[in-house]
C-alpha positions in Angstrom: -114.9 0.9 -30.0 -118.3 1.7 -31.9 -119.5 5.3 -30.8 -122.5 4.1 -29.0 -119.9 2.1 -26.3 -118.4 5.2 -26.1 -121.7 7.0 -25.6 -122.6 4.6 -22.7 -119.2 4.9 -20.8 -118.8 8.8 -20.8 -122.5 9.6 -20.4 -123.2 7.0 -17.3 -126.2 6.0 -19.6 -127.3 2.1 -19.1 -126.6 0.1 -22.4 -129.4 -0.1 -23.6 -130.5 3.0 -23.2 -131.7 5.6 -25.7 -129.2 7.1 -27.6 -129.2 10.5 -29.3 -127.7 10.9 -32.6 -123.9 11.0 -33.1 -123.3 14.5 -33.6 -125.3 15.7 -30.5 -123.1 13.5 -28.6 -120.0 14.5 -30.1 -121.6 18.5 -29.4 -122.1 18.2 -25.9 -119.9 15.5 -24.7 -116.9 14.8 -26.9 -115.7 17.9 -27.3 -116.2 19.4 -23.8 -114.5 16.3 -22.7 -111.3 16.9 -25.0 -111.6 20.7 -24.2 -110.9 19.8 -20.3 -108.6 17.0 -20.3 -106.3 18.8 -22.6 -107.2 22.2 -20.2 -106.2 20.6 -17.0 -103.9 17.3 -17.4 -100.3 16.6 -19.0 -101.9 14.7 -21.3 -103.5 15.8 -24.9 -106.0 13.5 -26.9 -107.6 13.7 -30.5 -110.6 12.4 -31.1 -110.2 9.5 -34.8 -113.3 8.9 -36.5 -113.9 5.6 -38.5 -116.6 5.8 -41.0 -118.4 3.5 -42.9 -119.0 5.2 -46.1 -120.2 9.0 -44.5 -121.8 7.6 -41.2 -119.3 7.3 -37.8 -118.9 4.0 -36.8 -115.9 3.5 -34.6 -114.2 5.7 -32.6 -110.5 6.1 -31.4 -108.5 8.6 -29.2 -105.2 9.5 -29.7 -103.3 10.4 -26.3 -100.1 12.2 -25.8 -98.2 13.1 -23.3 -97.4 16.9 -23.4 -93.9 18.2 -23.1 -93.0 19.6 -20.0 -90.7 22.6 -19.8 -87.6 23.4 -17.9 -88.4 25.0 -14.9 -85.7 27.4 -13.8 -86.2 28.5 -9.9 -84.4 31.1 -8.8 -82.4 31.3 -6.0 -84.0 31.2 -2.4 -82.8 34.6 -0.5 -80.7 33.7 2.3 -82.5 34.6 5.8 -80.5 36.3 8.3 -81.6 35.3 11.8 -80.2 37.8 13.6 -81.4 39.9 11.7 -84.9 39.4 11.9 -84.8 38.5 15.6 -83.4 42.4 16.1 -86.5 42.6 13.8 -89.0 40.9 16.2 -87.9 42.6 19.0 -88.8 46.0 17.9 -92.6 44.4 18.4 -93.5 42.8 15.2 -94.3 39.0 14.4 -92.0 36.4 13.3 -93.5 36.4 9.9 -94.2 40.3 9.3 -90.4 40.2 10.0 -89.5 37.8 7.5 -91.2 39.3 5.1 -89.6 42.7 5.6 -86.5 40.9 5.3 -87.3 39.4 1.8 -88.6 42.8 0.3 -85.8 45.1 1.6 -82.1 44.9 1.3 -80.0 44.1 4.1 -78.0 47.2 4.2 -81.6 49.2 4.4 -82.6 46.9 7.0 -79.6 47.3 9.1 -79.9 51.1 8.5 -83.0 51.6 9.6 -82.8 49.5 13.0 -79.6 51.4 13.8 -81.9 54.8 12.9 -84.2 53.3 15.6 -81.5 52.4 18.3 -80.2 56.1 17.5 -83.4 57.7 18.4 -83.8 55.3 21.4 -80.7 56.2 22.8 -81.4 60.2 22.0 -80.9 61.9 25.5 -83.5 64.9 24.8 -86.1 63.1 22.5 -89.2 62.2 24.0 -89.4 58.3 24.6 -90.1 56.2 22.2 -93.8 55.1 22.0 -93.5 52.3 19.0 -90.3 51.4 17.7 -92.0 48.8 15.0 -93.8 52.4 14.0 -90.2 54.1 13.7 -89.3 51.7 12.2 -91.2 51.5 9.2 -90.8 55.0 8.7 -87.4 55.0 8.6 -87.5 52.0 5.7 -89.5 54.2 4.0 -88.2 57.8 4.2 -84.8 56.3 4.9 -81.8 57.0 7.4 -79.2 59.9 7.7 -77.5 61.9 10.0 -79.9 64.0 12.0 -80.0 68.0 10.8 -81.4 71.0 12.5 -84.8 71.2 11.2 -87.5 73.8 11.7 -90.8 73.5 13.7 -93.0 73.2 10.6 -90.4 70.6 9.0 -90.6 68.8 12.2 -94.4 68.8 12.2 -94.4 67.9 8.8 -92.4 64.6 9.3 -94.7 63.7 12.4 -97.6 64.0 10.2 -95.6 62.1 7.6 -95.0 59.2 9.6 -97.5 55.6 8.8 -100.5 55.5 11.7 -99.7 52.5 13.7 -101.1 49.4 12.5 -103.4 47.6 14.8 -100.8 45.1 16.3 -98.1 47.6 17.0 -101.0 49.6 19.0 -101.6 46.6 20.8 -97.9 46.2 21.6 -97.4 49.8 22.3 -100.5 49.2 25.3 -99.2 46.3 26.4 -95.8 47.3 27.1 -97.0 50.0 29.1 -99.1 47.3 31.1 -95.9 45.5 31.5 -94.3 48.6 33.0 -97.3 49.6 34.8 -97.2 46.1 36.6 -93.4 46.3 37.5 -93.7 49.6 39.1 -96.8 48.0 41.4 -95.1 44.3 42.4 -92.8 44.7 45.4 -89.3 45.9 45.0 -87.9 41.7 45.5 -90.0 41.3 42.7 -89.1 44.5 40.7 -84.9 43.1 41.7 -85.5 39.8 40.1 -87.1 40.9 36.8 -84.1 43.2 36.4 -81.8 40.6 37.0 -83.3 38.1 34.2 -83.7 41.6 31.5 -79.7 42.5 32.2 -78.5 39.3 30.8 -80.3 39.3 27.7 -79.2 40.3 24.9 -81.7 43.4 24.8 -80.6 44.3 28.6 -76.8 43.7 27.7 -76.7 46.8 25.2 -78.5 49.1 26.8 -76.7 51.0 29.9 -79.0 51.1 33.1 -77.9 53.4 35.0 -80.8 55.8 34.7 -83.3 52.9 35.1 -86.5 53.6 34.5 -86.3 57.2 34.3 -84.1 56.3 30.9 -86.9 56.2 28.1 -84.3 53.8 25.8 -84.2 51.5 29.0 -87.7 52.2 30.0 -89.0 51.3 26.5 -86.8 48.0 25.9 -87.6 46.6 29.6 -91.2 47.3 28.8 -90.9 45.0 25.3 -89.1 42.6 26.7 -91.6 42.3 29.8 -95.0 42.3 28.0 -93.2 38.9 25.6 -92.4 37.6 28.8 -95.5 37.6 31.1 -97.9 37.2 28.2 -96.3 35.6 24.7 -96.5 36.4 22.0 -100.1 38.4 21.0 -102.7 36.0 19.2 -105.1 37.3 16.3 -108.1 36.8 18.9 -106.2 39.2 21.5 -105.6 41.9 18.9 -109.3 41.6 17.9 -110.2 41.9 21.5 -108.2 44.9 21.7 -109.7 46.8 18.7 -112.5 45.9 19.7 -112.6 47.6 23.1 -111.1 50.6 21.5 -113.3 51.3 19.1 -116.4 50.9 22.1 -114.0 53.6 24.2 -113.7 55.8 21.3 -117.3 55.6 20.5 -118.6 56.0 25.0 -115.5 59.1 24.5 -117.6 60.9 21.4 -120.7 60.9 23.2 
């Protein structure tokens, strides 16, 4: 087609219209219109100019299809469902614990969870406020068998461990709620709540012979409790939460 066609159809200009002069339009439309297409399509053009004697006359586009490379994905880990359900019950989401599962090996995952049933099932250790807190300490500063340590080494690891992220301090409050609400219903109440915790799976591996006085037992019935009268935690709940306890720690500092 002559170049003034083409000038009409890529400018939106009514035929008839005044036209520039064919290397302005070539400047500022042609070549910024090659520039994209071959930018951002599969395709690549080249612009052919016919010429009578030295003046443009005609233009053509030549349009190929570019070449598209092999793609090689690689292989999608395999997702252990146990394993991140033992994951989600130690208070963290079903996503967060997917994605722990994709970034650390198995064998560290298993590790540290049985570092964290270890130290839930410690006689004389204080109980267990976070086990998702534990947890990712133990991921990160890893698992062994426990040795005698000093007091300062001992403070020094507590000062170690990661501050709690925002959900597993919600989590942490809300499963003292949970127990906080068991110890005020009536004991029918209290008998029946047991009853539905001791043939889960959670309330199947842990011995309650201690009951509540048990801080393994104490902390896994108060998990399992706080999923079970209020769900799962929603982002507007957490925000809530932080919320309030920033406003308490503020009323606290004056």
């Amino acid at each position: 087609k002559d170049w003034q066609w083409w000038y009409e159809s890529m400018s939106g200009t009514p035929i008839g219209g005044q036209l520039p002069e064919y290397k302005y339009f070539k400047r500022d439309v042609i070549k910024s219109a090659i520039v994209e297409i071959n930018t951002v399509t599969d395709i690549t053009i080249e612009l052919v100019e016919h010429k009578n004697g030295r003046r443009v006359v005609m233009l053509q586009f030549n349009v190929k299809l570019k070449a598209q490379p092999s793609l090689e994905f690689p292989a999608l880990p395999i997702i252990d469902a146990e394993l991140i359900q033992r994951i989600v019950r130690l208070g963290f989401s079903q996503a967060e614990a997917t994605d722990l599962s994709v970034i650390h090996p198995e064998e560290k995952l298993k590790a540290a969870l049985d570092a964290v049933a270890q130290r839930m099932n410690a006689r004389n250790s204080a109980p267990l406020d976070s086990p998702a807190a534990y947890f990712r300490w133990t991921l990160k500063n890893g698992s062994g068998p426990s040795k005698p340590e000093s007091r300062t080494q001992t403070e020094e690891n507590v000062s170690s461990a990661p501050k709690l992220t925002l959900r597993e301090r919600y989590i942490t409050q809300r499963c003292r709620d949970a127990i906080a609400y068991f110890e005020e219903i009536d004991e029918s109440q209290r008998e029946e709540i047991l009853r539905r915790f001791k043939v889960t799976k959670e309330g199947r591996a842990i011995s309650s012979g201690k009951g509540l006085t048990s801080p393994l037992f104490r902390n896994a019935l108060g998990l399992w409790l706080m999923f079970d009268l209020w769900g799962d935690p929603t982002d507007t709940e957490i925000l809530q939460f932080a919320e309030t306890s920033a406003t308490s720690n503020s009323l606290v500092q004056l």
